[in-house]
OpenMM code with the backbone's topology and positions (N, CA, C; nanometers):
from openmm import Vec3, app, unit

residues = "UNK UNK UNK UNK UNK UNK UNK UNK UNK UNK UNK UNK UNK UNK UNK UNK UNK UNK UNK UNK UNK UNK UNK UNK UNK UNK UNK UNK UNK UNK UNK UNK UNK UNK UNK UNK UNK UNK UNK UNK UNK UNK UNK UNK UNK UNK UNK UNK UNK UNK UNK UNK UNK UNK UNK UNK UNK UNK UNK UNK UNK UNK UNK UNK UNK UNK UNK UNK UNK UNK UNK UNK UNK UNK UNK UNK UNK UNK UNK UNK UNK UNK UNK UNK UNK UNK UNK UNK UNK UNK UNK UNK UNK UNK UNK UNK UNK UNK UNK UNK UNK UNK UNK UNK UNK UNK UNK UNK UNK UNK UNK UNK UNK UNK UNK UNK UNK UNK UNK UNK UNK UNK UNK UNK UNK UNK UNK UNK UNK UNK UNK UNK UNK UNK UNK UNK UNK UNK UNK UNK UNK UNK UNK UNK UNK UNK UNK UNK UNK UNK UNK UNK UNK UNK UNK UNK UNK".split()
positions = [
    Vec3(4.0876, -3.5274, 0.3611),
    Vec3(4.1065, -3.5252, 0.5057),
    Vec3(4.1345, -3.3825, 0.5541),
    Vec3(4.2488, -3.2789, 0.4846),
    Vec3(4.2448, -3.1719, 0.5210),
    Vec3(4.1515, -3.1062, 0.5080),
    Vec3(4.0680, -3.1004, 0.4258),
    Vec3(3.9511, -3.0256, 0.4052),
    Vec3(3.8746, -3.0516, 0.5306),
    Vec3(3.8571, -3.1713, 0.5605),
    Vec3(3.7255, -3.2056, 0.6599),
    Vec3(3.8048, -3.0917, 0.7882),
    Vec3(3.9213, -3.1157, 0.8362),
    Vec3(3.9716, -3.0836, 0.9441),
    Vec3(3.9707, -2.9448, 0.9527),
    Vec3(4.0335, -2.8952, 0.8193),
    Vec3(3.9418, -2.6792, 0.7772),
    Vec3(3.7975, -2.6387, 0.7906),
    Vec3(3.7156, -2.7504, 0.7777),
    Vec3(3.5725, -2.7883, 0.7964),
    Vec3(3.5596, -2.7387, 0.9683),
    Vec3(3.6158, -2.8613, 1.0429),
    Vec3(3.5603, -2.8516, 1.1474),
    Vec3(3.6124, -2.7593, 1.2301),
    Vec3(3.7561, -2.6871, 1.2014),
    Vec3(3.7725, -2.5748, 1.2228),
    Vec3(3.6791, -2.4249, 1.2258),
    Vec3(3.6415, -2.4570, 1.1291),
    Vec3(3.5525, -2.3418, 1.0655),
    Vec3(3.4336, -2.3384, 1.1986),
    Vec3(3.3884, -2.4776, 1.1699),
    Vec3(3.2592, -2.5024, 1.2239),
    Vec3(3.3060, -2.4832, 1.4059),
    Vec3(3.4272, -2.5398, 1.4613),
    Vec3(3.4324, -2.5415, 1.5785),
    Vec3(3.4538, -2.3669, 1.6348),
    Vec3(3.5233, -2.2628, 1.5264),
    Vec3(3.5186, -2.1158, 1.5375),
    Vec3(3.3594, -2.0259, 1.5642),
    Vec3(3.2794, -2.0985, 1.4330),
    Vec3(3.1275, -2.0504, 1.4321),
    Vec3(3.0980, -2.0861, 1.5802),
    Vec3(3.0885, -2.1943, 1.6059),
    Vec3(3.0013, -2.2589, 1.7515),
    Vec3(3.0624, -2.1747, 1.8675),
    Vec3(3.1965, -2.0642, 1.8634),
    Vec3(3.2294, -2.0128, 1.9677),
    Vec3(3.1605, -1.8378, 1.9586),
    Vec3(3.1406, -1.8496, 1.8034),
    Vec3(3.0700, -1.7005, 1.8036),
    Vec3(2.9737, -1.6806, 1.8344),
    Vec3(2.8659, -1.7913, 1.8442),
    Vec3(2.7542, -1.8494, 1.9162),
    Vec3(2.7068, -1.8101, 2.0590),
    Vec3(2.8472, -1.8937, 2.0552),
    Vec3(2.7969, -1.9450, 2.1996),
    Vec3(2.8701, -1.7933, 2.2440),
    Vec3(2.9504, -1.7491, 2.2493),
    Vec3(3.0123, -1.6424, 2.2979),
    Vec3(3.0817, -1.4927, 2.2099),
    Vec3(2.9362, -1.4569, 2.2048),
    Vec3(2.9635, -1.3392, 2.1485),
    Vec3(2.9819, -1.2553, 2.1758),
    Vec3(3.0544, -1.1514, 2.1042),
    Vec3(3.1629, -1.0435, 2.1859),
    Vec3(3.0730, -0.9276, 2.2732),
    Vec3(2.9130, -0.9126, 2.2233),
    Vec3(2.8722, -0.8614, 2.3192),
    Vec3(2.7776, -0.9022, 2.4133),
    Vec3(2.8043, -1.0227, 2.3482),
    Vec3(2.6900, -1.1654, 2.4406),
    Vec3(2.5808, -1.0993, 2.5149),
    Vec3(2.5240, -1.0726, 2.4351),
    Vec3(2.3417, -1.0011, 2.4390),
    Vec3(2.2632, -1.0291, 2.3360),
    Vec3(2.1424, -1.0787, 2.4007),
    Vec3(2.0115, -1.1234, 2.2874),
    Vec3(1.9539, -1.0296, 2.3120),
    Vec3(1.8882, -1.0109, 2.1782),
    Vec3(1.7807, -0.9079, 2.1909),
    Vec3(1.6378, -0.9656, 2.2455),
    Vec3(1.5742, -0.8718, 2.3574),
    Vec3(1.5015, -0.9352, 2.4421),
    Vec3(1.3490, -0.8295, 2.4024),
    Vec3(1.2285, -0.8928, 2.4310),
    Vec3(1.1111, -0.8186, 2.4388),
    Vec3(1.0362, -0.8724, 2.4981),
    Vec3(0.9392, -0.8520, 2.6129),
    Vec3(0.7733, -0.9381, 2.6652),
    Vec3(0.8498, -1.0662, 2.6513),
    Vec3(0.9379, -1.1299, 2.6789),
    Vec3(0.9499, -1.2627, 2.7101),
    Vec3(1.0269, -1.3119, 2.5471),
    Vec3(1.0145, -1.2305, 2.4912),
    Vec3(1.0689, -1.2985, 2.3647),
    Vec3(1.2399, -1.2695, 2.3215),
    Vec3(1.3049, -1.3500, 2.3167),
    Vec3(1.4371, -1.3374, 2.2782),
    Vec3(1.4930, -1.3743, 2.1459),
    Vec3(1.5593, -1.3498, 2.0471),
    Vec3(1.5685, -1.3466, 1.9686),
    Vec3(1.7746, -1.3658, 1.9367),
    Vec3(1.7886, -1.4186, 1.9010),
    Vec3(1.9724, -1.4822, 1.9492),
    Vec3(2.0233, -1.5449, 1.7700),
    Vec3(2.1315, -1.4620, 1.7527),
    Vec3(2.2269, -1.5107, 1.7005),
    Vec3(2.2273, -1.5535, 1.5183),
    Vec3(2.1486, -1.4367, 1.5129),
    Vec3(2.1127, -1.4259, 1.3536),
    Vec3(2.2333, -1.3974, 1.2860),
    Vec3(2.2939, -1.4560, 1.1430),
    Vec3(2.3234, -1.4552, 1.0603),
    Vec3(2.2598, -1.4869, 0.9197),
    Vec3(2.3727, -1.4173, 0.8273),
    Vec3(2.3464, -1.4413, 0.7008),
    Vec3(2.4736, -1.4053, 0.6347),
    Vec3(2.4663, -1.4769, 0.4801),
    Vec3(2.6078, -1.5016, 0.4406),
    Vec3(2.6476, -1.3383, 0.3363),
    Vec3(2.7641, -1.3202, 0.2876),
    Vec3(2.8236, -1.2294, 0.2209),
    Vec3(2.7637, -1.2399, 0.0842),
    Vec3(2.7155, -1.1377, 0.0179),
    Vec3(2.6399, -1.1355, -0.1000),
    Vec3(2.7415, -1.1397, -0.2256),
    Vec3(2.7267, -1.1293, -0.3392),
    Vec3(2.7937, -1.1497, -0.4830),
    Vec3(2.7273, -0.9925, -0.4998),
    Vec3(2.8155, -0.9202, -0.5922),
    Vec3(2.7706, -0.7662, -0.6515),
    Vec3(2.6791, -0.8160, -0.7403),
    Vec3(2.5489, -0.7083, -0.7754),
    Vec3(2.4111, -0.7254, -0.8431),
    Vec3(2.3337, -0.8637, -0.7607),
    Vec3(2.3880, -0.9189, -0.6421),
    Vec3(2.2750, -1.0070, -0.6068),
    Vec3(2.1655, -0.9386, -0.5580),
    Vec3(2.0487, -0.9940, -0.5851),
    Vec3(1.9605, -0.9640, -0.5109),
    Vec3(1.8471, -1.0263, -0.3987),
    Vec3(1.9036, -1.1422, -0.3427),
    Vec3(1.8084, -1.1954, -0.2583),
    Vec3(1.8867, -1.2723, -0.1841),
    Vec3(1.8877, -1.2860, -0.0559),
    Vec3(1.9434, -1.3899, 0.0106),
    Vec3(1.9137, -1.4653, 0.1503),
    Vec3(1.9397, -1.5228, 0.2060),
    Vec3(1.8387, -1.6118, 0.3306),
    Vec3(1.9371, -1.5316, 0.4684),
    Vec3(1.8382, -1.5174, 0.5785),
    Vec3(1.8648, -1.5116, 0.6927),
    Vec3(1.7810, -1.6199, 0.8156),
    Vec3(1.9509, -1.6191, 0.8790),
    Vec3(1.8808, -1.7987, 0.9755),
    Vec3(1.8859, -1.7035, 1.1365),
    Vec3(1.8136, -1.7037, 1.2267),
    Vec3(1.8185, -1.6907, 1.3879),
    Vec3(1.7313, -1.8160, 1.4385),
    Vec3(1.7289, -1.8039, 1.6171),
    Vec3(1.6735, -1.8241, 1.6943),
    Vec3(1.5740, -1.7133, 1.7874),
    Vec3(1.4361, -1.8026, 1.7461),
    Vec3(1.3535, -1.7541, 1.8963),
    Vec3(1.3157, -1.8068, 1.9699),
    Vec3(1.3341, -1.7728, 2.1097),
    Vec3(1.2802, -1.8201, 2.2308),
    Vec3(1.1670, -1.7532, 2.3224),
    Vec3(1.0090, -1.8000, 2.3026),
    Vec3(0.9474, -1.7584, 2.3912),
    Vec3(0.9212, -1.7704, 2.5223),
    Vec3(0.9959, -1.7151, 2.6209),
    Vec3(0.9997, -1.7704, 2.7661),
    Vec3(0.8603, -1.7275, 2.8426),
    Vec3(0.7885, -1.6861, 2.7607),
    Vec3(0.6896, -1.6170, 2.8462),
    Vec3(0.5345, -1.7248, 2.8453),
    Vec3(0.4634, -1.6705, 2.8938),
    Vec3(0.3429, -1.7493, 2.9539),
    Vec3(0.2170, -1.7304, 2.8705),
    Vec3(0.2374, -1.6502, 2.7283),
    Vec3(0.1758, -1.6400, 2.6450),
    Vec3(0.2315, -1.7028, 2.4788),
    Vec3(0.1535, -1.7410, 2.3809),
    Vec3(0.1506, -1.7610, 2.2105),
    Vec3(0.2101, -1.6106, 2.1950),
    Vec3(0.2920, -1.6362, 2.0944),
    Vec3(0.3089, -1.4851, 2.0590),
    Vec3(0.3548, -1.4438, 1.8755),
    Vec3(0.2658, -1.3707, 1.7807),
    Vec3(0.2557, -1.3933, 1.6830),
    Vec3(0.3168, -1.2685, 1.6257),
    Vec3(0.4105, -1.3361, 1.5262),
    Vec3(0.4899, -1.2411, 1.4032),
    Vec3(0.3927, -1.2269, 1.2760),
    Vec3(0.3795, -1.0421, 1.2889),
    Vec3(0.3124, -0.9914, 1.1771),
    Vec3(0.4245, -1.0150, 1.0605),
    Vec3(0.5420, -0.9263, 1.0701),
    Vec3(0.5844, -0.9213, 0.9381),
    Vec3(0.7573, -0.9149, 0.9903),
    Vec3(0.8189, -0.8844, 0.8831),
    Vec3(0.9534, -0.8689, 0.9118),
    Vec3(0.9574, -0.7469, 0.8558),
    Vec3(1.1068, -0.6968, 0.8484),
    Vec3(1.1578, -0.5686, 0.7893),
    Vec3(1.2723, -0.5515, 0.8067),
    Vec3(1.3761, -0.4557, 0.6913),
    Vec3(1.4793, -0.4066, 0.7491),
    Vec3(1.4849, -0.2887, 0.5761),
    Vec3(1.6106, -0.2313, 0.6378),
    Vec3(1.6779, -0.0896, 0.5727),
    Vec3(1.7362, -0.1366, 0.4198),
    Vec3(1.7928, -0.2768, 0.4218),
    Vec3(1.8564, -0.2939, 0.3403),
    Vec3(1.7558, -0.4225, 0.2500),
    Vec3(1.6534, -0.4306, 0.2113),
    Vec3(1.5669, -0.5033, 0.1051),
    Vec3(1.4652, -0.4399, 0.0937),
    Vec3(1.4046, -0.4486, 0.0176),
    Vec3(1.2519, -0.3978, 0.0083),
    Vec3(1.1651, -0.4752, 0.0770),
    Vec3(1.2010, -0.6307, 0.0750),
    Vec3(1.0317, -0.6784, 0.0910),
    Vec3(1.1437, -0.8211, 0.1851),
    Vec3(1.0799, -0.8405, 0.2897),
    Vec3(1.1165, -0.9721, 0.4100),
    Vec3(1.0272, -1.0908, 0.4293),
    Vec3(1.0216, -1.2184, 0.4106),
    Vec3(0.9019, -1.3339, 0.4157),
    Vec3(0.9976, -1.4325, 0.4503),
    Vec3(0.9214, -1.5028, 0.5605),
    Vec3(0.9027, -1.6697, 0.6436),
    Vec3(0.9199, -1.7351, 0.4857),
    Vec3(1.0434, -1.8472, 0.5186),
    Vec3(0.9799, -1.9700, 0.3799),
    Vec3(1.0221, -2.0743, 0.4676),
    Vec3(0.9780, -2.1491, 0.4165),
    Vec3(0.9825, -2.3318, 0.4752),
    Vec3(1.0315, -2.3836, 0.3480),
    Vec3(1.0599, -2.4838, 0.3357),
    Vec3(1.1038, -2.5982, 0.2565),
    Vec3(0.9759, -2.7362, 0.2602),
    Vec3(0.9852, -2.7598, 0.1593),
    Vec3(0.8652, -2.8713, 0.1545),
    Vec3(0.9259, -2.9951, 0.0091),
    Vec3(0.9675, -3.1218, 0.0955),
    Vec3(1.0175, -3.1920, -0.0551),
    Vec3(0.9053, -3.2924, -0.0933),
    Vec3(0.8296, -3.2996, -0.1476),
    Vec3(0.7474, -3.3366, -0.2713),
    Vec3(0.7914, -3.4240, -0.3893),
    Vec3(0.7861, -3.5410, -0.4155),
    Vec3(0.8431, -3.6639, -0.5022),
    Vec3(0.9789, -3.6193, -0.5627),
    Vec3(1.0555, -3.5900, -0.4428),
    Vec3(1.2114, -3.5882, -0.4770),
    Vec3(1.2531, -3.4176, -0.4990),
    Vec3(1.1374, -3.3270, -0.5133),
    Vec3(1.1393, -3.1944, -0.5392),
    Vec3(1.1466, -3.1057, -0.4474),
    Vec3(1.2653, -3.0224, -0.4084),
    Vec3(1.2475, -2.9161, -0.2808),
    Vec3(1.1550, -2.8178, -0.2957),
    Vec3(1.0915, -2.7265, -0.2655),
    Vec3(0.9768, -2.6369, -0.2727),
    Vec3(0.9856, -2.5995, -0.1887),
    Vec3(1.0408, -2.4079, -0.2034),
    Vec3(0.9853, -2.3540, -0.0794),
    Vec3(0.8660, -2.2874, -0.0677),
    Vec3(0.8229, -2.2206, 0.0034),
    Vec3(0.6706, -2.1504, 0.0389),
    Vec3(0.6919, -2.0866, 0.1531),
    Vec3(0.6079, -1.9771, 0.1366),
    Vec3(0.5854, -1.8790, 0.2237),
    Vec3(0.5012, -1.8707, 0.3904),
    Vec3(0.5761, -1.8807, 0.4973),
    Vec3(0.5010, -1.8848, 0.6006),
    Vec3(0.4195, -1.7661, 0.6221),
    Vec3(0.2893, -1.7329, 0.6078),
    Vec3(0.2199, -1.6153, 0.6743),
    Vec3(0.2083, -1.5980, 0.7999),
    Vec3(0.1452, -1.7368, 0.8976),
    Vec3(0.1026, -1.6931, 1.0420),
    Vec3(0.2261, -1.7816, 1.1132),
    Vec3(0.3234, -1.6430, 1.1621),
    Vec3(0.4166, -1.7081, 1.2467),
    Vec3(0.3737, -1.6650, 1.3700),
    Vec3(0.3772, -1.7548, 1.4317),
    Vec3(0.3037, -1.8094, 1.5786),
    Vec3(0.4416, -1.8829, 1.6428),
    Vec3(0.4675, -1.8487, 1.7647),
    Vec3(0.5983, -1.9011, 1.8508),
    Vec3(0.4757, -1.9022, 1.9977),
    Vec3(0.4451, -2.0584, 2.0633),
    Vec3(0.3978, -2.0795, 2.1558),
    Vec3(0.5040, -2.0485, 2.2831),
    Vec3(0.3865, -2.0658, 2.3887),
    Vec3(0.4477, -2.0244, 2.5172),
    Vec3(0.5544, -2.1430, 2.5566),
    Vec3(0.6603, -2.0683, 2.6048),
    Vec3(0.7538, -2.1651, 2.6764),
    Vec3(0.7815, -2.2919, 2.5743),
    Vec3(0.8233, -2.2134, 2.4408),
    Vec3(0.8748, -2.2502, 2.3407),
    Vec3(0.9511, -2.2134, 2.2392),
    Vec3(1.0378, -2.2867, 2.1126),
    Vec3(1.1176, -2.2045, 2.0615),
    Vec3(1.0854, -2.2489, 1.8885),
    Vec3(1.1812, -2.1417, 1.8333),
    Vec3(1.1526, -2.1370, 1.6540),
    Vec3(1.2753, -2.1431, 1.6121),
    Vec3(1.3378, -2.2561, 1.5373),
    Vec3(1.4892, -2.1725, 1.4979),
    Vec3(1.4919, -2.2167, 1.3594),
    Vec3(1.5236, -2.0832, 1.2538),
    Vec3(1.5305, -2.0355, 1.1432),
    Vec3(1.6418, -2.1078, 1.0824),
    Vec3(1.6963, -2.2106, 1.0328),
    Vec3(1.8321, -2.2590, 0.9513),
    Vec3(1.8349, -2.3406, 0.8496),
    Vec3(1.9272, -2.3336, 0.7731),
    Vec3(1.9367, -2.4026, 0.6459),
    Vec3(1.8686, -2.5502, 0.6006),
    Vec3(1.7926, -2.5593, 0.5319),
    Vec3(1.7192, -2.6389, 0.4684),
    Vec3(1.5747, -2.6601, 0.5824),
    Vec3(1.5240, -2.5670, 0.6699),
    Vec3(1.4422, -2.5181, 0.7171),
    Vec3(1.3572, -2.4224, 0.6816),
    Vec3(1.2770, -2.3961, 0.8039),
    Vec3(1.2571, -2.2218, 0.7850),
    Vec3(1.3129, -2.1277, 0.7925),
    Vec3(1.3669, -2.0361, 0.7274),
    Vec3(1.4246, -1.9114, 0.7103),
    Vec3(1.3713, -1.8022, 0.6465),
    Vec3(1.4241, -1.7169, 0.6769),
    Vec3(1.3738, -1.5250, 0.6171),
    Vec3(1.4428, -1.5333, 0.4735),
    Vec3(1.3889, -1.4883, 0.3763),
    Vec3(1.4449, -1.4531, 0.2780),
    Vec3(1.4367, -1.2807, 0.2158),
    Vec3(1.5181, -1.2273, 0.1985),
    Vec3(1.5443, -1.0535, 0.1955),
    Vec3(1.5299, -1.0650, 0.0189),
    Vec3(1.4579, -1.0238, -0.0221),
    Vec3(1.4206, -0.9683, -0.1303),
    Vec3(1.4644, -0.8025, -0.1995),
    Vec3(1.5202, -0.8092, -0.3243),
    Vec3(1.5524, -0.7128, -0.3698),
    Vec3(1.6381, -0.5905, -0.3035),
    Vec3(1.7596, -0.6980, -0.2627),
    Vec3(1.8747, -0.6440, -0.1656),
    Vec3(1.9091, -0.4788, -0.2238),
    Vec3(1.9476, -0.3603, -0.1233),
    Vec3(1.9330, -0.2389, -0.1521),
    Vec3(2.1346, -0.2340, -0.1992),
    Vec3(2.1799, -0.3697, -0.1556),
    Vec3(2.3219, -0.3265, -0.1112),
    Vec3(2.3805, -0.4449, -0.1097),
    Vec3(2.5194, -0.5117, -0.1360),
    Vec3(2.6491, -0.5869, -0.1948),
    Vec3(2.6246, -0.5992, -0.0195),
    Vec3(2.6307, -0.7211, 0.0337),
    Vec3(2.6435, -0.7702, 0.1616),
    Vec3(2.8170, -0.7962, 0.2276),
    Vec3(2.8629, -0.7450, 0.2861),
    Vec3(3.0308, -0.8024, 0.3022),
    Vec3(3.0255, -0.8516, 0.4322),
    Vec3(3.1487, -0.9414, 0.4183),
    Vec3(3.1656, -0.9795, 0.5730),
    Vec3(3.2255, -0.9046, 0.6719),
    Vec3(3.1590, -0.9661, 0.7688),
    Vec3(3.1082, -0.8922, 0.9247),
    Vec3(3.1130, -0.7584, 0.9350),
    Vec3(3.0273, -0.7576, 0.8262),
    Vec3(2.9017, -0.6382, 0.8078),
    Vec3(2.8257, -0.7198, 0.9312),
    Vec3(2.7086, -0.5938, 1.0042),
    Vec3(2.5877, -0.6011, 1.0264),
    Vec3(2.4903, -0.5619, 0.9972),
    Vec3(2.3553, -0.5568, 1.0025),
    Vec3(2.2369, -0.4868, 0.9594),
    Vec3(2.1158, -0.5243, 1.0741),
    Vec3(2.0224, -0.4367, 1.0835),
    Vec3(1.9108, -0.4399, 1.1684),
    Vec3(1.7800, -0.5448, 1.0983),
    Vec3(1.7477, -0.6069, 1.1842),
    Vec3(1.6425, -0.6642, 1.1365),
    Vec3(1.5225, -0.6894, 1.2089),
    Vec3(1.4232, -0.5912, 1.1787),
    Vec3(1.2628, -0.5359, 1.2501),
    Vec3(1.1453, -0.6861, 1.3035),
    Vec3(1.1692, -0.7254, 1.3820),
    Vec3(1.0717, -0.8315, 1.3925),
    Vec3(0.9324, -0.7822, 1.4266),
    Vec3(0.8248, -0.7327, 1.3498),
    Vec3(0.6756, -0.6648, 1.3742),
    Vec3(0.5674, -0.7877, 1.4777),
    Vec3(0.5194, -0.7164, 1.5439),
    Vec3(0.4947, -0.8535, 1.6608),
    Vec3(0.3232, -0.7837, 1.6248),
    Vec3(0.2245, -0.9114, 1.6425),
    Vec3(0.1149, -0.8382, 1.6092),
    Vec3(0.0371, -0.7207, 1.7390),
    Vec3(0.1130, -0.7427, 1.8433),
    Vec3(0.0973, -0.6213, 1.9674),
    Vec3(0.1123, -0.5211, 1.8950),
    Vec3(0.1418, -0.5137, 1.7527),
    Vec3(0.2366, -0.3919, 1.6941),
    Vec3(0.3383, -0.3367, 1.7733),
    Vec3(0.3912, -0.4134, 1.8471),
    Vec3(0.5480, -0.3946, 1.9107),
    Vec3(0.6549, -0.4473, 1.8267),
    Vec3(0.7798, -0.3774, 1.8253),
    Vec3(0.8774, -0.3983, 1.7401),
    Vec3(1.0400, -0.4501, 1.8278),
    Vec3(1.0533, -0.5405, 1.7679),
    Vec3(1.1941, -0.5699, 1.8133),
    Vec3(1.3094, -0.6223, 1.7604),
    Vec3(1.4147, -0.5219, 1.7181),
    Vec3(1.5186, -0.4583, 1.6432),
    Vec3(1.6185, -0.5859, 1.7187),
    Vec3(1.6962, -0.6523, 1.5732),
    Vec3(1.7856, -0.7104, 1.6427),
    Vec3(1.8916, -0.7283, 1.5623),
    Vec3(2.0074, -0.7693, 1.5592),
    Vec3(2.1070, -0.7595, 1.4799),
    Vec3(2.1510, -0.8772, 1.4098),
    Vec3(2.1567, -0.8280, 1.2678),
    Vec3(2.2159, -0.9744, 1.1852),
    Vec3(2.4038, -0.9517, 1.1370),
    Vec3(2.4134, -1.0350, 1.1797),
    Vec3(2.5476, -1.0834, 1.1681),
    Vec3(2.5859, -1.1446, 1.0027),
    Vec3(2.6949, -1.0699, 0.9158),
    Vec3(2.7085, -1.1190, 0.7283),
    Vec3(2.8583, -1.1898, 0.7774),
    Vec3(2.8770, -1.3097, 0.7074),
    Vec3(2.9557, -1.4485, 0.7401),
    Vec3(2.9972, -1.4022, 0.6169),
    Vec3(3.1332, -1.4878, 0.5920),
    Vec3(3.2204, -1.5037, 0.4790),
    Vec3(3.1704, -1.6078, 0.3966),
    Vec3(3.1248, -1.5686, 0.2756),
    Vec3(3.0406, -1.6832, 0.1936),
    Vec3(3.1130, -1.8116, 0.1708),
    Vec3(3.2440, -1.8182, 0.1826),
    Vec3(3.3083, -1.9440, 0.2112),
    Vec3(3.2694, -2.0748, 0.3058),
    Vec3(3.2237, -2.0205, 0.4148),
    Vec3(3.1568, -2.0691, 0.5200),
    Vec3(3.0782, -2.1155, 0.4804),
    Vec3(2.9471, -2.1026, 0.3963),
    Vec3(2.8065, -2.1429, 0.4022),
    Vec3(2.8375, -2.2974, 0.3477),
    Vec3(2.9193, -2.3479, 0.3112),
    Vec3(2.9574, -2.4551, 0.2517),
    Vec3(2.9351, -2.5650, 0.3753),
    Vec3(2.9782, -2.5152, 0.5125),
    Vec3(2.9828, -2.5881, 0.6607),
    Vec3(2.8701, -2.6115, 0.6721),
    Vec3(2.7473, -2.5249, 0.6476),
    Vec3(2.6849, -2.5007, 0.6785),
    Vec3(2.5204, -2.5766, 0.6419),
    Vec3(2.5513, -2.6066, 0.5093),
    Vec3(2.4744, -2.6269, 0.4182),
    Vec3(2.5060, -2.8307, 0.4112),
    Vec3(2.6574, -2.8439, 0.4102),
    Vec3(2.6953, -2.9948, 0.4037),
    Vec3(2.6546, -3.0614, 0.5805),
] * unit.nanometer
topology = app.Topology()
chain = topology.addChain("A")
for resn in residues:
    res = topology.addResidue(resn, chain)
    for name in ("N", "CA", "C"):
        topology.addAtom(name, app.Element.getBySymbol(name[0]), res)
């Protein structure tokens, strides 16, 4: 019982960082917004770990993600989850496509970014930049938020 109630603590704290963040600004481009990315605190020598956001295309056009990027992995890729006779499987999204006057949101046991061959020990509330490549070849820089790996437990149950 206490646990659940540290649970929903946790969870009722996250939903205020959310919803009200201290500099309560999305990163905005051509109609595209991009809100409230996280990812959890790394283990020393890890090297790979998932990042979850939201996008919102408010605009009056399809609008397609070439690639990802950032400072701190070498290599950034879309995965989905796919369960198959009891088997999770993820796979790689290539053509990310976010329609008009529509949204994408990246979270656990979904689609999410996975950061490959981390440059750096992730700590909490750390931030880091993360390059969304738009095929306009326009770029839009937005900020990921590193959680206390304790948390991902809320998150995941």
């Amino acid at each position: 019982m206490i646990t659940n109630i540290n649970n929903f603590k946790y969870l009722l704290l996250l939903s205020f960082f959310f919803i009200f963040p201290k500099n309560n600004k999305a990163d905005v481009y051509d109609g595209l917004t991009v809100h409230g990315g996280y990812t959890f605190e790394t283990n020393k020598g890890q090297m790979v770990t998932a990042v979850y956001l939201s996008f919102f295309n408010n605009s009056e056009v399809d609008l397609e993600i070439k690639s990802f990027s950032t400072d701190i992995a070498e290599r950034v890729e879309m995965h989905d989850i796919k369960v198959s006779d009891d088997i999770v499987k993820m796979f790689e999204v290539t053509n990310v496509k976010i329609k008009a006057k529509s949204e994408l949101f990246l979270q656990p046991g979904g689609k999410h970014l996975m950061l490959f061959d981390l440059k750096k020990k992730l700590n909490d509330k750390e931030t880091f930049t993360l390059n969304i490549n738009l095929k306009n070849k326009k770029i839009l820089a937005t900020k990921i938020m590193v959680l206390n790996k304790k948390l991902k437990e809320n998150f995941l149950n």
